[in-house]
N, C-alpha and C positions, 0 to 999 in steps of 0.2 A: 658291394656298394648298394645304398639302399636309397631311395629320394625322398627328403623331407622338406616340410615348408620352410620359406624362410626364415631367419628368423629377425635378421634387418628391416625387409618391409612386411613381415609379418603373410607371406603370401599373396599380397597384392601386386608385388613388381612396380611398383610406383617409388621414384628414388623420394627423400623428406628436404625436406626446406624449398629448393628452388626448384622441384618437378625432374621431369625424364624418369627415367631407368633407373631399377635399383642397381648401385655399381654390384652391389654380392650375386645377384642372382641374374645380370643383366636384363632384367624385367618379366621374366619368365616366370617366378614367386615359389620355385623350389630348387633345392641345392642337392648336389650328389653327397652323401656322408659318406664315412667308413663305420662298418661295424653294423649291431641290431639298429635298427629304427625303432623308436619310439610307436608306440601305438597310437597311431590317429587315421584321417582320412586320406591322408596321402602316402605316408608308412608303412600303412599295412600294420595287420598284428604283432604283437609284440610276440618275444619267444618264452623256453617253458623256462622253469625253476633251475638255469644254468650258469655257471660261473666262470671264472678265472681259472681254478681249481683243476675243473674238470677238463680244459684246454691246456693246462702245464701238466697236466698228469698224462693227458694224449699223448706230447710232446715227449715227453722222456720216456714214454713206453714206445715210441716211435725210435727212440736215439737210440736207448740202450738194447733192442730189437738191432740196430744197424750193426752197433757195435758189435752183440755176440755173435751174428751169422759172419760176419768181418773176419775177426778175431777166429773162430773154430775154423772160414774155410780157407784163411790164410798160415794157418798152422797144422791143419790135419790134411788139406787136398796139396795135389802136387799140381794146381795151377796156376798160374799167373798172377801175379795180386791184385788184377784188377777188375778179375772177374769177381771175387769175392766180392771185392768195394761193390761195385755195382749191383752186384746181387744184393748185396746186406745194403745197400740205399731204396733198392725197389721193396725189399719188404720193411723197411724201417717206413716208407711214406706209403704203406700200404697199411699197417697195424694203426702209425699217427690216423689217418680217414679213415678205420674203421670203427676205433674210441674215441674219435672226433663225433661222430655219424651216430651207423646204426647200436654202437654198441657203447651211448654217451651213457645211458641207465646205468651201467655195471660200474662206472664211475662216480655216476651220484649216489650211488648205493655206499659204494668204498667211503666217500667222502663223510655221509654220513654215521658210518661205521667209526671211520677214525674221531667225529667229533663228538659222538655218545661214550666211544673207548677214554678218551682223553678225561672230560666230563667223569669219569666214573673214577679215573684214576688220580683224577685231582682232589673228589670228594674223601678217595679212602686216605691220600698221602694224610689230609688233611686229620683226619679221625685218627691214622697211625701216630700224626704228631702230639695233639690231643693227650691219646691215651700214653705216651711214654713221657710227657710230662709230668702228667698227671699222677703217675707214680715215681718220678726221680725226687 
């Protein structure tokens, strides 16, 4: 959670029309948010060139990490199943933070890879259809 101004009274904490307090911010003139803050003077800087993208792609390389340590220590160990589960939970919420983190670049890399691949591959569909019209 991040604190930004308000945006009711505009960070004066002064309520409009008949005085007092602003009811949003009870006169304080900044609000707790969820998520990045905006860049300003009470926000703090904004963050880098990241997305949606690279937070669902954390997530399911966090899940499917749960799954397969799950799955192989519930079917190849002879122990309890719930050792697995808990095993494949600590490293499924260990891989999610560590391509959440330090290792968000190898995802915006990926990201960008898949939307130069796509791009590329929609130019040629496009040129394949083209050219077999063009001789039917």
């Amino acid at each position: 959670m991040a604190r930004e101004t308000c945006v009711a009274c505009r960070g004066s904490g002064k309520g409009s029309g008949v005085g007092g307090d602003c009811i949003v911010c009870n006169g304080f003139g900044t609000i707790w948010v969820p998520g990045k803050p905006k860049p300003g003077p009470i926000g703090g800087g904004g963050g880098g060139a990241s997305g949606p993208f690279e937070d669902w792609a954390a997530s399911m390389m966090g899940l499917v990490s749960w799954g397969v340590v799950t799955y192989y220590g519930v079917t190849g160990t002879d122990l309890e199943w719930y050792w697995p589960v808990i095993g494949g939970a600590v490293v499924g919420l260990f891989v999610g933070w560590l391509f959440k983190g330090p290792l968000r670049f190898i995802l915006t890399i990926a990201k960008y890879i898949l939307f130069f691949g796509g791009l590329a591959y929609g130019i040629y569909l496009i040129y394949y259809l083209v050219k077999a019209f063009s001789e039917a």
